[in-house]
N, C-alpha and C positions, 0 to 999 in steps of 0.2 A: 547307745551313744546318740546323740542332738545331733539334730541337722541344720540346728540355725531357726529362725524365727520363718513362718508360714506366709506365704507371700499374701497378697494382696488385705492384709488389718488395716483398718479404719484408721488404726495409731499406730506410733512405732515403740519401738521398744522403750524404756526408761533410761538413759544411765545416771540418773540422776538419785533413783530411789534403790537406798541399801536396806534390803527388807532383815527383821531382825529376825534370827536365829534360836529355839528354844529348845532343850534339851528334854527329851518324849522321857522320860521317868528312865529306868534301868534298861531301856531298851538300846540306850545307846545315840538311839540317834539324835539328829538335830536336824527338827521342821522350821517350818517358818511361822511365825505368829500366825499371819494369815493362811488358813486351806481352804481349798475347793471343796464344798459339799455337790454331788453329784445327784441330789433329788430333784430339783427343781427337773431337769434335761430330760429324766427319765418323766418324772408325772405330767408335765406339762407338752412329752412331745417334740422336742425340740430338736429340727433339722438337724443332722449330721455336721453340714460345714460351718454352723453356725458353733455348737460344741467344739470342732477342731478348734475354732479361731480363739475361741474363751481361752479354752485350756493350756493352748500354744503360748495367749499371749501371756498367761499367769507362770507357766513353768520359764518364760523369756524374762521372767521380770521379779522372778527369784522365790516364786510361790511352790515349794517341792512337795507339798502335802495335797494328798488327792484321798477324799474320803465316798464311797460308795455304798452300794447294800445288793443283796439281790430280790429284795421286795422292792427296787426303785426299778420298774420297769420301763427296760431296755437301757437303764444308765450304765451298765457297766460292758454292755457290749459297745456302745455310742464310745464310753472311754476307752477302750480297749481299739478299737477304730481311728480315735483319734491322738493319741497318745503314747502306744505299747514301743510304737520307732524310737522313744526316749527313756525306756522302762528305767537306766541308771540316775535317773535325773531326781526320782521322786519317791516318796513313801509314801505307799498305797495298802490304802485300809477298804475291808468290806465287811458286809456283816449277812451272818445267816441264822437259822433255828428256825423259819418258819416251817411248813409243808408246802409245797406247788404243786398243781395238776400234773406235771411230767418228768416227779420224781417220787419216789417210794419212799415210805415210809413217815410216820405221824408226824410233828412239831417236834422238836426239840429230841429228838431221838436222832443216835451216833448215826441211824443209816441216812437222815435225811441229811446233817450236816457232812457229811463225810459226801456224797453225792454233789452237796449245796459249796463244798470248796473245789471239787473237782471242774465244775459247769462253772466257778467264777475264772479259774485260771482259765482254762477257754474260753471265755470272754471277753476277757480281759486281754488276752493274747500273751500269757508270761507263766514263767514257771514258777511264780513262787508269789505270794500274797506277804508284806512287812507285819501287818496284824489283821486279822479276823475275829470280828466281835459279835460276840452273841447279842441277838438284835431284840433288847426289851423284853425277855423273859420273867416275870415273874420271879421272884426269891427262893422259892420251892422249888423249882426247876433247876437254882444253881445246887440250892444242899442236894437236890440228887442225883446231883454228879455224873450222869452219863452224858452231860452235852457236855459240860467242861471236859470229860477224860477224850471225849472226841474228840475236841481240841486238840489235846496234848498230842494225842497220836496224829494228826495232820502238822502238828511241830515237829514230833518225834522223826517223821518220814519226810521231811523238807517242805512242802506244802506251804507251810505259813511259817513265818520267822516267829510271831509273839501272837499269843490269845489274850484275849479282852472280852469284854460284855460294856455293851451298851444301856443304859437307863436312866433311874432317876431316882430319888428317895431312900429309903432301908434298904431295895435290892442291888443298890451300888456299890453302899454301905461294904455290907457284906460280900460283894464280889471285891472290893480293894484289898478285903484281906487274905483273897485266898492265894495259895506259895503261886500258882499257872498263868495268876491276869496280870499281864503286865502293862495293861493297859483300860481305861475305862473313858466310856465318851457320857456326859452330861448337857443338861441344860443348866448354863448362866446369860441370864439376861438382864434388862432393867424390872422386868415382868417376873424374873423367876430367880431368885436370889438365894434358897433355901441350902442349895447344895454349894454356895460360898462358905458356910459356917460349917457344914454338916462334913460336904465331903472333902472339900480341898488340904483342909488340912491335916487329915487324915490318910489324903492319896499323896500329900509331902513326904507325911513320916516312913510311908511306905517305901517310898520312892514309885510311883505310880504315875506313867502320862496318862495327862487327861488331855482330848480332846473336848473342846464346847460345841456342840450344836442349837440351832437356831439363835445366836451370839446379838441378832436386831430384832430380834423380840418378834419376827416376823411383821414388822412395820407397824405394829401396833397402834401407832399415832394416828394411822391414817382410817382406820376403823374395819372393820368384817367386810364391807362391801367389797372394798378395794384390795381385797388378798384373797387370788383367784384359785382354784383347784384343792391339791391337798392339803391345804391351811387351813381349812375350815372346822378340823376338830380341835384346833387349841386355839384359832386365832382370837374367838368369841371372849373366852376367858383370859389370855394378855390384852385384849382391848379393853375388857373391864378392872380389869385390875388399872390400870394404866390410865385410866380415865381416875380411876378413885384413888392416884397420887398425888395428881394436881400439882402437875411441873409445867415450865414456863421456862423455855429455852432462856429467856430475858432472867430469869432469877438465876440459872445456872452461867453466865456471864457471856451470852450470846454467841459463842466460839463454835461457828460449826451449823449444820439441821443436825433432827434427829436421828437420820442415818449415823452419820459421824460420832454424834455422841454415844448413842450404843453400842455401838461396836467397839470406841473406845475405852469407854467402862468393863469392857469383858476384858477386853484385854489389858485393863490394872490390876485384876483379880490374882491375889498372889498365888501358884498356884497350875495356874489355866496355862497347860503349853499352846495350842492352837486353835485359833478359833475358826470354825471351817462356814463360810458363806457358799450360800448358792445361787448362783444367776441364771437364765438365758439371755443378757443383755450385755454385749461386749463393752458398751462404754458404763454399764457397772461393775464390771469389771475391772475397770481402769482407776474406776474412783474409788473400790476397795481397797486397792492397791496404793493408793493416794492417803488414806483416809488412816492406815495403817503404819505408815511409814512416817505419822505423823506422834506414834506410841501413844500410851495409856493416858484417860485421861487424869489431870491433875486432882490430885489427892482431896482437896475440898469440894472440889463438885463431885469427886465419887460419895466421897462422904454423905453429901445434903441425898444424894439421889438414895443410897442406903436406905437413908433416915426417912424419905418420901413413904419408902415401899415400909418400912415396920411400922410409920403410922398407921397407915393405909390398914393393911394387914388389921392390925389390933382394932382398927373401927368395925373390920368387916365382920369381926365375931369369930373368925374361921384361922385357920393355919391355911397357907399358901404353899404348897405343895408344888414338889417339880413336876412339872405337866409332861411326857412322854410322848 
């Protein structure tokens, strides 16, 4: 149950902004366009009361989707810390299949994930995970079916409400169609478009929520230097792609920076139940929330921006691939 909004925030609550409501595929429920991605807090470090205050203020302002992993180290304890006193409030996703030093068993085997959901619900401080997605596995690792049946038995026994897998390209693909995922998280951004054709409409027919990660390109505009910590194994190549579209907020009709335009571009994407940002900056946090409640951007400038990246694309000689 909610206690009310956390005392002493920078801002106060909204009543102004009605965040929209999207329905997660057969799982039933209804997120909000906008979630909280839980990476940044963990890779970057980030103070304890400084996470309360984000999180607080996001769930105060109508943000019920909370996305984690337990390769985000120390994010889901940080969450779990500053958030589990409102556990009814929010749908909470995490993701395992790695190995870690102080748990048994290889990658992707039932004993690690089985382990890897127990240590999130303790973490987390709750008895029950809304979905767990296997984090970026490879495609052969789904057809061999011991992480997915792992799954199923942490659904079977209460554990986690719905399984999902996390990725990008064919191993998505192929997770939308298996009977267990009821859930799959991708990349759509201005930088990575591939899985608007490939997988969306395909996770429609299924009936399949998609979560979007990295939904601003990870700032792309502003180039490699300027995106600090774990960004730097994808940020290189959405800078360069992004660079060889050759957009001009002024051609797109000035409405907004390019924060605002990408994020609202993802969320036109027919499709894309929620698109989950990460901060440790409370008043980006504020402007997400802004910037959101502002809905998808208009139909012709998602267009032209489309139209940017398959130029771009077909000069570079190469297919532009969802980057994981």
């Amino acid at each position: 149950m909610g206690t009310g909004p956390v005392k002493n925030l920078p801002f106060a609550r909204s009543e102004k902004i009605d965040m929209e409501k999207r329905r997660l595929g057969r799982t039933g429920f209804e997120v909000s366009a906008l979630g909280f991605g839980g990476g940044p807090v963990g890779f970057l470090g980030t103070e304890q009361d400084k996470v309360t205050t984000i999180v607080n203020y996001l769930l105060d302002n109508g943000v019920n989707f909370i996305d984690t992993a337990a390769g985000y180290p120390g994010s889901e304890e940080a969450l779990g810390k500053a958030v589990s006193h409102r556990r009814d409030e929010y749908v909470l996703v995490s993701k395992c299949g790695q190995a870690f030093d102080d748990l048994e068993g290889d990658a992707w085997s039932a004993q690690v994930i089985e382990q890897t959901v127990d240590r999130a619900l303790r973490r987390l401080k709750t008895d029950h995970l809304d979905v767990m997605l296997l984090h970026s596995c490879e495609q052969e690792v789904l057809e061999k079916g011991e992480a997915v049946e792992a799954l199923v038995r942490a659904r079977d026994a209460g554990k986690i409400r719905h399984a999902g897998y996390s990725g990008d390209n064919d191993a998505v693909l192929y997770a939308t169609g298996l009977d267990a995922i009821d859930v799959v998280e991708t990349s759509v951004n201005i930088c990575d478009q591939v899985n608007i054709d490939s997988l969306l409409p395909e996770a429609k027919r299924c009936d399949i929520g998609v979560i979007v990660k990295r939904p601003v390109a990870n700032a792309a505009w502003l180039g490699v230097g300027q995106q600090p910590g774990f960004y730097a194994n994808y940020t290189t190549s959405y800078s360069e792609r992004f660079e060889a579209m050759g957009l001009d907020l002024a051609d797109l009709g000035g409405d907004g920076d390019w924060a605002e335009i990408a994020l609202r571009f993802t969320l036109a994407q027919d499709g894309v139940t929620s698109a989950i940002v990460g901060t440790t900056n409370p008043e980006n946090a504020k402007r997400n929330i802004e910037v959101a409640a502002k809905g998808p951007l208009p139909n012709e400038v998602t267009v032209a921006i489309r139209s940017a990246f398959a130029r771009a694309e077909l000069t570079s000689g190469e297919a532009w691939l969802g980057l994981r």
